[in-house]
C-alpha positions in Angstrom: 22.4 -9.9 0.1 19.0 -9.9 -1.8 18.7 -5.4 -3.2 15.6 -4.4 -1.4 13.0 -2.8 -3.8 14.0 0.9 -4.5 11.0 2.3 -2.8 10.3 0.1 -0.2 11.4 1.1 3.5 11.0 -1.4 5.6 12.4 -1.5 9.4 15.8 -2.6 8.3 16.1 -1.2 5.0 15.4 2.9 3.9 15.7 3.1 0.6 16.0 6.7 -0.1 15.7 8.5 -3.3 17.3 11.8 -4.4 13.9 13.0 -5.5 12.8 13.9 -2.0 15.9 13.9 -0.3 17.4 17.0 -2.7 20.7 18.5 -1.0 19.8 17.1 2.4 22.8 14.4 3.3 20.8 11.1 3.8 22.4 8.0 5.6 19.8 5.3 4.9 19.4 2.2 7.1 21.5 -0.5 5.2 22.8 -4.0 6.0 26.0 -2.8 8.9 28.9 -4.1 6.1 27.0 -2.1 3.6 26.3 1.1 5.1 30.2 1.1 6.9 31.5 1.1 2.9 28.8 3.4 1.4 27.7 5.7 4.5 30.8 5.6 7.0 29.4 8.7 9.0 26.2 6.9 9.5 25.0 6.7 13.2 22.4 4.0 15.1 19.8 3.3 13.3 17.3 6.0 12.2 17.5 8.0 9.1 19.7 10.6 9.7 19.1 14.5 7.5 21.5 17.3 8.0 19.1 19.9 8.3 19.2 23.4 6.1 20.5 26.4 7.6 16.8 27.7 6.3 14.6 26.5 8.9 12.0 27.3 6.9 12.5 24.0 4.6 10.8 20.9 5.4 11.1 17.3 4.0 8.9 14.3 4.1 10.6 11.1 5.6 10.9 7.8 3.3 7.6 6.2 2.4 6.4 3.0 4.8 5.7 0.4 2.6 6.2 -3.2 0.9 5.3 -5.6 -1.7 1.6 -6.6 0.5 0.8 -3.0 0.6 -2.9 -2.9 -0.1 -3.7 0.6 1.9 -1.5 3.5 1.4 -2.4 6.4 3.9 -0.8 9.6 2.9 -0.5 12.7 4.8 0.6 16.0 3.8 4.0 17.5 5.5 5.2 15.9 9.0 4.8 18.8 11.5 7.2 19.9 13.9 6.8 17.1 16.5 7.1 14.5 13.8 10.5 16.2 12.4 11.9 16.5 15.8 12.0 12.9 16.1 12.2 11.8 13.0 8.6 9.8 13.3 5.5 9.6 11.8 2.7 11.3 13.5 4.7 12.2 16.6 2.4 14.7 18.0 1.2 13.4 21.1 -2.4 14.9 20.3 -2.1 13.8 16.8 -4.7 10.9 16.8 -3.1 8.9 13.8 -2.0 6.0 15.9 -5.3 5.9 17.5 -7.5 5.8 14.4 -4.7 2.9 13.0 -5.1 0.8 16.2 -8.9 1.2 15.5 -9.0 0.5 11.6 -6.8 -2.7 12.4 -8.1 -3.8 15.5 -4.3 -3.9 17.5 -3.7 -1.2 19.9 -0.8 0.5 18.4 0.1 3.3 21.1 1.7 1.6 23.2 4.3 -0.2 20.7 7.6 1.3 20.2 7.6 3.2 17.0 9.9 0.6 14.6 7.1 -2.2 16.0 4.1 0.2 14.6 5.4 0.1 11.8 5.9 -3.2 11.3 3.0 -3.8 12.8 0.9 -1.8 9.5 3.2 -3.6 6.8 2.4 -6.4 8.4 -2.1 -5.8 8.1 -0.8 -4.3 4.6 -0.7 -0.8 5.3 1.7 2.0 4.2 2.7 5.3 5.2 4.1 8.5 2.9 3.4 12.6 2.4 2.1 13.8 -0.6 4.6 16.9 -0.1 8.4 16.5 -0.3 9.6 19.6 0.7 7.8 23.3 1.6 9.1 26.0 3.5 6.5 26.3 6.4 6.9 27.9 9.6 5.0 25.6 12.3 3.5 23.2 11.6 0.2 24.0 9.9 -1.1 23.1 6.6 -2.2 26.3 5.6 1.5 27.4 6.3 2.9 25.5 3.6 4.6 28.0 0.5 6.1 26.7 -2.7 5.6 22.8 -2.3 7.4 20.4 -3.9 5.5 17.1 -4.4 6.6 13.6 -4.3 6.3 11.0 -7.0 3.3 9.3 -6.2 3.0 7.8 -9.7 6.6 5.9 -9.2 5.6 4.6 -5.6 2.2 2.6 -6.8 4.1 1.2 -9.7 6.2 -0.5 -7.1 3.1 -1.9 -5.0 1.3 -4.8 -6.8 -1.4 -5.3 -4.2 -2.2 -1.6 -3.7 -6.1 -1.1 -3.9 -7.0 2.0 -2.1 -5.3 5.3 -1.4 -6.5 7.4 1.8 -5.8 11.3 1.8 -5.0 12.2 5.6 -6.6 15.5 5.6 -7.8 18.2 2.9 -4.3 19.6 1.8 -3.1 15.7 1.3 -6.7 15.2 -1.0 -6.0 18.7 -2.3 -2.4 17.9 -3.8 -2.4 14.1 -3.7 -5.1 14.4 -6.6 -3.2 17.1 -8.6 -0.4 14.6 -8.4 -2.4 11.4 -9.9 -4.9 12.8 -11.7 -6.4 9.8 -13.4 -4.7 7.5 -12.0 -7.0 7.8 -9.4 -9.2 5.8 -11.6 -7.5 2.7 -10.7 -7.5 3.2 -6.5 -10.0 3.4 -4.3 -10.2 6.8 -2.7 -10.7 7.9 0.7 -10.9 11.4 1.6 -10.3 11.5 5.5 -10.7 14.0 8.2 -7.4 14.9 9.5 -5.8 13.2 12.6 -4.5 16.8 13.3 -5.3 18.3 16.4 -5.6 21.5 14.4 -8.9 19.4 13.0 -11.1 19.6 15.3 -13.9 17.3 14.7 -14.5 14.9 17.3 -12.9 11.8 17.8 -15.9 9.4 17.1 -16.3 11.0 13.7 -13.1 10.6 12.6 -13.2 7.1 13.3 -16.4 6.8 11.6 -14.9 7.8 8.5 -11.6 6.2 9.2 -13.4 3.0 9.9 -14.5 2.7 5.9 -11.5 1.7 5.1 -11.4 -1.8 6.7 -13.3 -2.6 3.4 -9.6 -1.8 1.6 -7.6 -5.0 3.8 -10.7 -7.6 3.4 -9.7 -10.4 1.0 -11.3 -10.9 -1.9 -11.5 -14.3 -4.0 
C-alpha cells in the first residue's frame, strides 16, 4: 500500500499529526488491515477525538488537502456546530458551502459532506484552521484565549501547486499572518469577509470578494 503524504487528508486517508492533535486520542482513517493493527478501538469512518474533561479546549480538525492544491482556504477555530459533528463549516447559517458552490460553479449544499470535499480537492481547493487549539466558550472568535497555532509553514511545503492562500475572516488574517510572516511573499493573499453568521455583511458582498479568487484555479501556461 503506497504511505499517503503526511499532511495530506484526503477522503480515505487522515493523516494526523501530534502537533495539533496534542493529548487528544486520534484514530485516523487508514486502509481497514491497517487501522485494525495500529488503531483497534477505531470506529466507522470519521475521525474520532476523545474530548477533554475541560470543555473549554478546542481543536482544529486535519487539514483538506492534496498534491493539486492550488487554493488553501483557512479559517480560524471550527465553532460549536462544526465540532459537534466533526465537519467543516457545519453551521447551517454558516455560508461557507454557499460561497464554495459559487467560487467553483458546482452547487455543493446539497452533497453529502465526504462528496464536498472531494468535490474541492478535486477544483484544487483545500481546507485547514490557522488555530490548533484555544479554550473558547461558544463559538466566537473574539472568545478565543491562549491559542495555539498550527504549522502553516510545514503544510505549504507539502503542496507544490499552492498559489494563493485565503484568510476566512479577520482572526484567520490576524494570526495566519503572524504565523508566515514572509512567507507570505510567495502566496497570493486574500483577506475574506467571514462566512460566519456572526459577520454580518450581506450575502452578495461576501461573494463579491469571495468571487476574486477564481483568478487563484485559472491555468496558466
Amino acid at each position: 500500500m503506497a504511505t499517503p503524504s503526511r499532511w495530506v487528508k484526503t477522503i480515505t486517508d487522515t493523516i494526523v499529526d501530534r502537533r495539533y492533535s496534542r493529548d487528544a486520542k486520534i484514530q485516523p482513517l487508514v486502509d481497514n488491515t491497517l487501522k485494525r493493527r495500529l488503531y483497534p478501538n477505531a470506529q466507522g469512518n470519521i475521525l474520532q477525538v476523545t474530548p477533554s474533561h475541560d470543555n473549554t479546549l478546542k481543536r482544529c480538525f486535519a487539514p483538506v488537502v492534496d498534491q493539486r492544491t492550488r487554493l488553501l482556504i483557512l479559517g480560524s477555530l471550527p465553532g460549536e456546530a462544526s465540532l459537534a459533528q466533526q465537519q467543516y463549516y457545519a453551521h447551517p447559517q454558516n455560508q461557507f458551502w454557499k460561497l464554495a458552490s459559487d467560487l467553483i460553479q458546482h452547487d455543493l449544499t446539497k452533497l453529502n459532506y465526504e462528496v464536498r470535499l472531494q468535490t474541492l480537492l478535486r477544483h484544487q481547493i483545500g481546507l485547514w484552521d490557522v488555530v490548533a487549539q484555544a479554550h473558547r466558550r461558544g463559538s466566537l472568535d473574539s472568545q478565543i484565549r491562549q491559542p495555539d497555532q498550527n504549522d502553516l509553514l510545514h503544510l505549504l511545503t507539502s503542496l507544490p501547486h499552492l498559489r494563493a492562500i485565503g484568510f476566512n475572516g479577520a482572526t484567520a488574517s490576524k494570526i495566519g499572518l503572524k504565523t508566515l510572516q514572509n512567507k507570505c511573499e510567495n502566496y497570493e493573499l486574500y483577506h475574506l469577509p467571514s462566512s460566519s453568521p456572526a459577520y454580518t455583511l450581506g450575502y452578495a458582498q461576501k461573494r463579491s470578494v469571495w468571487m476574486t479568487m477564481q483568478s487563484a484555479l485559472v491555468e496558466r501556461s
